[in-house]
LUMKOL-701104 format. One record per residue: residue in three letters; x, y, z of N, C-alpha, C, O in turn. Coordinates in Angstrom, 1 decimal, always signed. Example, Ala and Ser with C-alpha at 12.3 -4.5 7.8 and 13.67 -1.06 7.14 Angstrom:
<resn=ALA	n_X=+13.2	n_Y=-5.7	n_Z=+7.8	ca_X=+12.3	ca_Y=-4.5	ca_Z=+7.8	c_X=+13.2	c_Y=-3.3	c_Z=+7.8	o_X=+14.2	o_Y=-3.3	o_Z=+8.5> .
<resn=SER	n_X=+12.8	n_Y=-2.2	n_Z=+7.1	ca_X=+13.7	ca_Y=-1.1	ca_Z=+7.1	c_X=+12.9	c_Y=+0.0	c_Z=+7.9	o_X=+13.4	o_Y=+1.1	o_Z=+8.0> .
This chain:
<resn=UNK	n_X=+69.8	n_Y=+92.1	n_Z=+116.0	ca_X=+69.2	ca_Y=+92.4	ca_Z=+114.8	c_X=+70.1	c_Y=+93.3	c_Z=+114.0	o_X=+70.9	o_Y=+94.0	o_Z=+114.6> .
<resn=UNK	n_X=+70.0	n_Y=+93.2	n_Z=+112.5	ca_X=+71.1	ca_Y=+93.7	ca_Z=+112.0	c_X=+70.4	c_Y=+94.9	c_Z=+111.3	o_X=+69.2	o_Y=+94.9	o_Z=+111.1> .
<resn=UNK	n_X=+71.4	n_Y=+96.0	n_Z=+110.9	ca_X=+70.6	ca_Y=+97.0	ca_Z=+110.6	c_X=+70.0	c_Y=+96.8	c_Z=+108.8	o_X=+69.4	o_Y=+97.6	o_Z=+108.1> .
<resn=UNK	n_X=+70.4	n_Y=+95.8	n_Z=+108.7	ca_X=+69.8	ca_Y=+95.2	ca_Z=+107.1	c_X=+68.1	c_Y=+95.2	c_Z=+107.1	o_X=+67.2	o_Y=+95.9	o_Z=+106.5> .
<resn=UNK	n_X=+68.2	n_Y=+94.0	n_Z=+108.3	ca_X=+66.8	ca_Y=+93.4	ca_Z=+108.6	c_X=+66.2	c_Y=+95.0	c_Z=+109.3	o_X=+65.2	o_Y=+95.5	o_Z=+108.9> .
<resn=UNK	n_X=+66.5	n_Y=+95.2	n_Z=+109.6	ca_X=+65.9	ca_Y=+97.0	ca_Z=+109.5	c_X=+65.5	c_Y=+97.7	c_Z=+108.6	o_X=+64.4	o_Y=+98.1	o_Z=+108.5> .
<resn=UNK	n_X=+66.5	n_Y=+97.8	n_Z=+107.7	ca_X=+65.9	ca_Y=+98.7	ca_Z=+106.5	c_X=+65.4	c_Y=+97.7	c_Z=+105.5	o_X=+64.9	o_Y=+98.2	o_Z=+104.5> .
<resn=UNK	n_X=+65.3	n_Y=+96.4	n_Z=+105.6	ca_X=+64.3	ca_Y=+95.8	ca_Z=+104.8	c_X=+62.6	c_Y=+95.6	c_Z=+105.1	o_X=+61.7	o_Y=+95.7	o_Z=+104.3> .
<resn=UNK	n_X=+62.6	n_Y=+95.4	n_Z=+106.4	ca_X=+61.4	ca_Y=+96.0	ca_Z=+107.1	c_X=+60.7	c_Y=+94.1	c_Z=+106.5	o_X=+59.7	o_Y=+93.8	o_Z=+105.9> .
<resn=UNK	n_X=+61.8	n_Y=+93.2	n_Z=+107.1	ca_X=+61.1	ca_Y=+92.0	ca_Z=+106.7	c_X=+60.2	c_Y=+91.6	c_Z=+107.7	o_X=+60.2	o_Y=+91.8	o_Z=+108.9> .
<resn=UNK	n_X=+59.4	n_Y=+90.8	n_Z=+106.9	ca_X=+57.9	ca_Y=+90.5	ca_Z=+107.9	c_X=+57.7	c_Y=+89.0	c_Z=+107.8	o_X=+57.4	o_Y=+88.5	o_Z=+106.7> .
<resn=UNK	n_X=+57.8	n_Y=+88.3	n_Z=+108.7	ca_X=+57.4	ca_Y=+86.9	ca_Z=+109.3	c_X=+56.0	c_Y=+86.5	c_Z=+109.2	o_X=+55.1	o_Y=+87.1	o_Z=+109.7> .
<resn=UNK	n_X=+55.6	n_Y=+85.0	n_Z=+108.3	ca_X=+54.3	ca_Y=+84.6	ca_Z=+108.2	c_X=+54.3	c_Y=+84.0	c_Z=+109.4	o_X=+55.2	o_Y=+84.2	o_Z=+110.2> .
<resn=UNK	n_X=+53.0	n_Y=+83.0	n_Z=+109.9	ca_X=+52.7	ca_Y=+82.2	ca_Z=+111.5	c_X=+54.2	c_Y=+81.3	c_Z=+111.0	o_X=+55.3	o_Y=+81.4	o_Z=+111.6> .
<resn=UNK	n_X=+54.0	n_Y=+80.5	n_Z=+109.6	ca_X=+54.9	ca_Y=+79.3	ca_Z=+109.9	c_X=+56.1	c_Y=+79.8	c_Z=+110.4	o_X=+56.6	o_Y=+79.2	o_Z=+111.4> .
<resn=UNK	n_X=+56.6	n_Y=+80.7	n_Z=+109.9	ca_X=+58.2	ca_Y=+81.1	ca_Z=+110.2	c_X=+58.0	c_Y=+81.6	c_Z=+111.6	o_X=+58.9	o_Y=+81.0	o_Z=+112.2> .
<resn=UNK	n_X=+57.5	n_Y=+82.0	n_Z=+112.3	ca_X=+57.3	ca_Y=+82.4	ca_Z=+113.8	c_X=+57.1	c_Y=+81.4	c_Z=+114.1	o_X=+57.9	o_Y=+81.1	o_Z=+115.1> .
<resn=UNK	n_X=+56.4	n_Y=+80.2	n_Z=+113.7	ca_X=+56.2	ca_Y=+79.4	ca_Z=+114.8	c_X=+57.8	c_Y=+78.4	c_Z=+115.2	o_X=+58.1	o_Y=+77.9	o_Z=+116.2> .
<resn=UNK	n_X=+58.5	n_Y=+78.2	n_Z=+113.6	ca_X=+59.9	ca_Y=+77.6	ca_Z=+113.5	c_X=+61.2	c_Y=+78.5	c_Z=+114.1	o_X=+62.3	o_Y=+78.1	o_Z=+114.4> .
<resn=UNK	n_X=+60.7	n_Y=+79.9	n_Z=+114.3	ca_X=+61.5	ca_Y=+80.8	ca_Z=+115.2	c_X=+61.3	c_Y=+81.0	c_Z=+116.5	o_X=+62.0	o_Y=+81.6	o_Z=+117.2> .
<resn=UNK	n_X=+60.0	n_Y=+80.4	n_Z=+117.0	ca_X=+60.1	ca_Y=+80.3	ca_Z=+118.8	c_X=+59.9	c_Y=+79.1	c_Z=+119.4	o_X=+60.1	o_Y=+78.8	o_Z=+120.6> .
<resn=UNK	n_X=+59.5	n_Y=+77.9	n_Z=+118.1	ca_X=+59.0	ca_Y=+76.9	ca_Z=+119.0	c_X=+57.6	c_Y=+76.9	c_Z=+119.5	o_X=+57.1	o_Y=+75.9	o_Z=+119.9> .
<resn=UNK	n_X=+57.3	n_Y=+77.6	n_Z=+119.5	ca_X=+55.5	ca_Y=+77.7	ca_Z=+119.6	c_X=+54.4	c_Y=+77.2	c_Z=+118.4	o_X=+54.7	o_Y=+77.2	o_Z=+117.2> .
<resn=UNK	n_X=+53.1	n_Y=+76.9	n_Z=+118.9	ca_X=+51.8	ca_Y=+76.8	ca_Z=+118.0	c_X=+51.2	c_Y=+77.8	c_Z=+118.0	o_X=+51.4	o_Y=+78.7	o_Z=+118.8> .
<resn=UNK	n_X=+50.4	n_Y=+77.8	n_Z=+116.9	ca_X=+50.0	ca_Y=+78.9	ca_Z=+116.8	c_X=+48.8	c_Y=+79.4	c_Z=+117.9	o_X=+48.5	o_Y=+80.5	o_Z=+118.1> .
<resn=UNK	n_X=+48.3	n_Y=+78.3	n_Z=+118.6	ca_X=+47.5	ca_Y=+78.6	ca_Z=+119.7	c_X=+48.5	c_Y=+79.0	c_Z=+121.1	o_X=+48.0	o_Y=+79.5	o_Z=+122.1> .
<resn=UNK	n_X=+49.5	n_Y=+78.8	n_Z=+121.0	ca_X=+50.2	ca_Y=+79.6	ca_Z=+122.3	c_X=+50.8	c_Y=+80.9	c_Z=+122.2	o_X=+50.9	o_Y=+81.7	o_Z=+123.0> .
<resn=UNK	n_X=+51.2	n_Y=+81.0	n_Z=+120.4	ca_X=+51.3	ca_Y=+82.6	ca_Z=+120.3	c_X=+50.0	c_Y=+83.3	c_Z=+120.5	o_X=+50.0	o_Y=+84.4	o_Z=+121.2> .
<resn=UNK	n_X=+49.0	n_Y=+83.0	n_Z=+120.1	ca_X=+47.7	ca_Y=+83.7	ca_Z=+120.2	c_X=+47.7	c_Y=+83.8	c_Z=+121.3	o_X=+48.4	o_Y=+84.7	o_Z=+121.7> .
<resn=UNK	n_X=+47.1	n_Y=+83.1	n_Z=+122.2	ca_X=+47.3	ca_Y=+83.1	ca_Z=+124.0	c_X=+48.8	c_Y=+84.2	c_Z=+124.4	o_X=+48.9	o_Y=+85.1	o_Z=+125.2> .
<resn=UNK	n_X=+49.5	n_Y=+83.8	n_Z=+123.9	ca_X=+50.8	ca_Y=+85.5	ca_Z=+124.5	c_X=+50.2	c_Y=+86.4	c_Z=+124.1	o_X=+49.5	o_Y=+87.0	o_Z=+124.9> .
<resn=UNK	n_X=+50.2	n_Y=+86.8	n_Z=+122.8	ca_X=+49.4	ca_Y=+88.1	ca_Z=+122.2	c_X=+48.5	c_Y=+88.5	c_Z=+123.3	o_X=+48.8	o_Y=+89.5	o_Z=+124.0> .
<resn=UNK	n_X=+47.1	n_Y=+87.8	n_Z=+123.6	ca_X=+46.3	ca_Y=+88.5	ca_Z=+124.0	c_X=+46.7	c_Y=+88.6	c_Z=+125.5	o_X=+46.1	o_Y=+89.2	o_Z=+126.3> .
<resn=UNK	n_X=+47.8	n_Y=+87.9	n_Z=+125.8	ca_X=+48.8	ca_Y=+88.3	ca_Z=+127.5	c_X=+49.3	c_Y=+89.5	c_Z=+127.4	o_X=+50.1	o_Y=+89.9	o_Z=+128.3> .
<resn=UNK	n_X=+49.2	n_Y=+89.9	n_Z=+126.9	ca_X=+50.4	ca_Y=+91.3	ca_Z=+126.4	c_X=+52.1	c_Y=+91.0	c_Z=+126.5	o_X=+53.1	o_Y=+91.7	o_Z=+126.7> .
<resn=UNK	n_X=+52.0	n_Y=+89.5	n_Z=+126.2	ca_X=+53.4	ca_Y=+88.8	ca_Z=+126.3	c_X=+54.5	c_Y=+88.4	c_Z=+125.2	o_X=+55.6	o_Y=+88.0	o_Z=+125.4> .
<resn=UNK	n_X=+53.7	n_Y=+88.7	n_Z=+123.8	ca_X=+54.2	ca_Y=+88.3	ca_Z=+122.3	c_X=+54.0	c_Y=+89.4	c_Z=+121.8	o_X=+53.1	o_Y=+90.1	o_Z=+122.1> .
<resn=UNK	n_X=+54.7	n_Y=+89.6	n_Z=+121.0	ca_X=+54.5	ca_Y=+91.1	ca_Z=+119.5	c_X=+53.5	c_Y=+90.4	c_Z=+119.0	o_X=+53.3	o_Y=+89.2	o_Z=+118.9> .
<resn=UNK	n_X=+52.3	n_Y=+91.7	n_Z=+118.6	ca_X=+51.3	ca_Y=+91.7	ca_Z=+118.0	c_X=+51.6	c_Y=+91.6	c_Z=+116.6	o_X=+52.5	o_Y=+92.4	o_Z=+116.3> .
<resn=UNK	n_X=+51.2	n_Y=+90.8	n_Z=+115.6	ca_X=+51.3	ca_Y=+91.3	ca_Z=+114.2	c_X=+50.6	c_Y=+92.3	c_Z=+113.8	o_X=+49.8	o_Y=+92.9	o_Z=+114.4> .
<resn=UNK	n_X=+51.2	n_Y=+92.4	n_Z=+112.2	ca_X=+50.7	ca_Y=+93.7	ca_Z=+111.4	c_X=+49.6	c_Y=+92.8	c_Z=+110.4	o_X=+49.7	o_Y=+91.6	o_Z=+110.1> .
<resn=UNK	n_X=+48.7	n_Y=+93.7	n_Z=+110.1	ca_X=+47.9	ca_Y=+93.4	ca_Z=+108.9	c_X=+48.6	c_Y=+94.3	c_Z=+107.9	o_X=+49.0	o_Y=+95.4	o_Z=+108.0> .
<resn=UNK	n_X=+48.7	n_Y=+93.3	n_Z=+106.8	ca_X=+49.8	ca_Y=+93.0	ca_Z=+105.9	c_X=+48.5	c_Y=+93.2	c_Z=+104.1	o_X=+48.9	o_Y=+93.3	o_Z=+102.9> .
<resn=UNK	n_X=+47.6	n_Y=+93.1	n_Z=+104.6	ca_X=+46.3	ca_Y=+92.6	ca_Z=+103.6	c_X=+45.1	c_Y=+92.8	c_Z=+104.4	o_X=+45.0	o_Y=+93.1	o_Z=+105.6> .
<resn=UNK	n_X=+43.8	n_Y=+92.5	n_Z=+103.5	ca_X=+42.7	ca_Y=+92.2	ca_Z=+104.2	c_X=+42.5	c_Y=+91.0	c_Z=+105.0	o_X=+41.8	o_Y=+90.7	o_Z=+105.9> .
<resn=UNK	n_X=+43.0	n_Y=+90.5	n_Z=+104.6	ca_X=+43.3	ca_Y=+88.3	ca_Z=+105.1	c_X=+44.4	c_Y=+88.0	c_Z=+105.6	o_X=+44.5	o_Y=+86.7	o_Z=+105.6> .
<resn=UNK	n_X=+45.7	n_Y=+88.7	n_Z=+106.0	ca_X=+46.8	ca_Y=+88.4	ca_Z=+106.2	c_X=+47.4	c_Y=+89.0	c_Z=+107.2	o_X=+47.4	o_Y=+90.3	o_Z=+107.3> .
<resn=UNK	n_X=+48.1	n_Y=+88.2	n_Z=+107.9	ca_X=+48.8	ca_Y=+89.1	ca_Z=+109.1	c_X=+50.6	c_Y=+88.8	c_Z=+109.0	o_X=+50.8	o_Y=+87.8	o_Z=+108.4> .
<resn=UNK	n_X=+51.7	n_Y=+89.4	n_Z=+109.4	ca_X=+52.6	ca_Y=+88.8	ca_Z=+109.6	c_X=+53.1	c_Y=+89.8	c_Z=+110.8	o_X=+52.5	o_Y=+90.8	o_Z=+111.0> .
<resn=UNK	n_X=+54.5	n_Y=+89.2	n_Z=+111.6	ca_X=+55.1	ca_Y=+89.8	ca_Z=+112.4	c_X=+56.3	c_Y=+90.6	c_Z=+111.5	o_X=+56.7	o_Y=+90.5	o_Z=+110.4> .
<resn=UNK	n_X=+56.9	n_Y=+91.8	n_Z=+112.8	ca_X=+58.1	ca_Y=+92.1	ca_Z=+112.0	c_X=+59.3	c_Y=+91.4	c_Z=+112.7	o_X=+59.4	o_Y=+91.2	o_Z=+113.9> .
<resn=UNK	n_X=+60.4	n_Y=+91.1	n_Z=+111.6	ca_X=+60.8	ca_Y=+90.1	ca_Z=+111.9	c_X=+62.3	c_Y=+90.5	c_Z=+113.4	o_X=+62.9	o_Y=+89.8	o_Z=+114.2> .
<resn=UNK	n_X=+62.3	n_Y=+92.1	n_Z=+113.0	ca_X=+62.9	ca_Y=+92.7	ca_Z=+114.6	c_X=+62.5	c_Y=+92.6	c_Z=+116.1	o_X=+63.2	o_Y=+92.5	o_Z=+117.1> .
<resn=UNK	n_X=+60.9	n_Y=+92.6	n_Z=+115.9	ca_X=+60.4	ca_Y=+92.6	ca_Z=+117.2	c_X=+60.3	c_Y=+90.3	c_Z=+117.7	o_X=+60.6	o_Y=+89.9	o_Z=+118.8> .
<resn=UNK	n_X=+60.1	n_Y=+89.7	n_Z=+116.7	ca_X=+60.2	ca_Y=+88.1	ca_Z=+117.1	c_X=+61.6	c_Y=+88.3	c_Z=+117.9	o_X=+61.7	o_Y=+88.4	o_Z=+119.1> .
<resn=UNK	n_X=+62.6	n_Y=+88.4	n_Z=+116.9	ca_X=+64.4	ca_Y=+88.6	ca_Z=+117.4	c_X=+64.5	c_Y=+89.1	c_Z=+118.7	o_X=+65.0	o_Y=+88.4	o_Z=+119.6> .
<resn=UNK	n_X=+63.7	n_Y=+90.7	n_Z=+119.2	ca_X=+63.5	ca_Y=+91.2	ca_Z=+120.2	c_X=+62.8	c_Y=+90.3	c_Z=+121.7	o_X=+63.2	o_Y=+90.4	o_Z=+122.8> .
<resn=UNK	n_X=+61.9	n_Y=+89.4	n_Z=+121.2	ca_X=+61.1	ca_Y=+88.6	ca_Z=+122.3	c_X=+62.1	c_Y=+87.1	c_Z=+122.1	o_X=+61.9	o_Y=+86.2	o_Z=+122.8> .
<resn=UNK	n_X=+63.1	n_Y=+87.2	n_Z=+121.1	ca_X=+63.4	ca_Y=+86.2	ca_Z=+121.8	c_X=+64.4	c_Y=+86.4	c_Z=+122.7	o_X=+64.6	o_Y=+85.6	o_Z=+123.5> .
<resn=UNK	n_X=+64.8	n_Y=+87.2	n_Z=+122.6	ca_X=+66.3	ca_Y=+88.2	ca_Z=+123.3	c_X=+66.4	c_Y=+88.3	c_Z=+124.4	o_X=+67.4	o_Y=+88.0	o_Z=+125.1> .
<resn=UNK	n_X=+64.9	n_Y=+88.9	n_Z=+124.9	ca_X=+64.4	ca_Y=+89.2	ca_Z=+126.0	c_X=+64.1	c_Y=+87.8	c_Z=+126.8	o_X=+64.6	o_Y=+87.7	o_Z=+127.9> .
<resn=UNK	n_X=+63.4	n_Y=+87.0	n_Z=+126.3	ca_X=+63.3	ca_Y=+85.3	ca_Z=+126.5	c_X=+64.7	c_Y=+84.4	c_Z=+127.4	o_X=+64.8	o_Y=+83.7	o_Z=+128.4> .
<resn=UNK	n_X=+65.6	n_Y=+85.0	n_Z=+126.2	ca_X=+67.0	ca_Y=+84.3	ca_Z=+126.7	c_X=+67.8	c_Y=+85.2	c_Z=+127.8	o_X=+68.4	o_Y=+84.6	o_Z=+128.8> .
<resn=UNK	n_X=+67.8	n_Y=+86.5	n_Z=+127.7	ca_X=+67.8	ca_Y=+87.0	ca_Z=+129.3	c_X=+67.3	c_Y=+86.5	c_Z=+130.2	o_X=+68.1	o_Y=+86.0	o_Z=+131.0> .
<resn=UNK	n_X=+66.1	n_Y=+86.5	n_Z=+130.4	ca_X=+65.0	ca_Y=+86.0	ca_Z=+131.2	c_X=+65.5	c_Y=+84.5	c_Z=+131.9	o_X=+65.4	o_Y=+83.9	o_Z=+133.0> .
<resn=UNK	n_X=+65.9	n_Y=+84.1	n_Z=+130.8	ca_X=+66.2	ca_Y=+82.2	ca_Z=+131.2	c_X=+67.9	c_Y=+82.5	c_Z=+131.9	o_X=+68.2	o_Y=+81.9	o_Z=+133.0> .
<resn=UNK	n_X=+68.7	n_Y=+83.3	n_Z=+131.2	ca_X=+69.8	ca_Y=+83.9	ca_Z=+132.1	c_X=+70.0	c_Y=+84.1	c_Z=+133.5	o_X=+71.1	o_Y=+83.9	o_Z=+134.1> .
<resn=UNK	n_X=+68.9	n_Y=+84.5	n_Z=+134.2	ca_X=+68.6	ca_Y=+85.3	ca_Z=+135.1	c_X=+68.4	c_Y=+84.2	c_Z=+136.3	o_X=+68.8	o_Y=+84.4	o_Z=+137.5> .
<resn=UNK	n_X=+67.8	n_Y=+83.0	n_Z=+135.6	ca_X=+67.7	ca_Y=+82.0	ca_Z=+137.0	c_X=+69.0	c_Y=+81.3	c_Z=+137.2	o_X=+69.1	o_Y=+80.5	o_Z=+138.2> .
């Protein structure tokens, strides 16, 4: 993560999460409530997004993980 995307403090809607992990939106939800996926922020009264350090973060952590075997 670059320290740009840091001080921009950019925030990911579902679509863009879902085209940055490969996931639906019913398997992100199912990690979330695993304690296995970054939680989003409410963003609005109707709206959620992720930040876009912590996706980068789980995917990071993902590709270690797959490293490993």
């Amino acid at each position: 993560m670059s320290a740009s995307n840091v001080a921009t403090g950019k925030y990911l809607r579902l679509p863009d999460v879902k085209a940055e992990t490969g996931l639906g939106k019913t398997s992100i939800y199912q990690l979330i409530r695993e304690g296995q996926f970054p939680k989003p922020v409410k963003i609005s009264n109707r709206a959620v997004a992720w930040r876009e350090g912590a996706i980068e973060a789980w995917k990071a952590d993902r590709q270690a993980q797959s490293d490993k075997i």
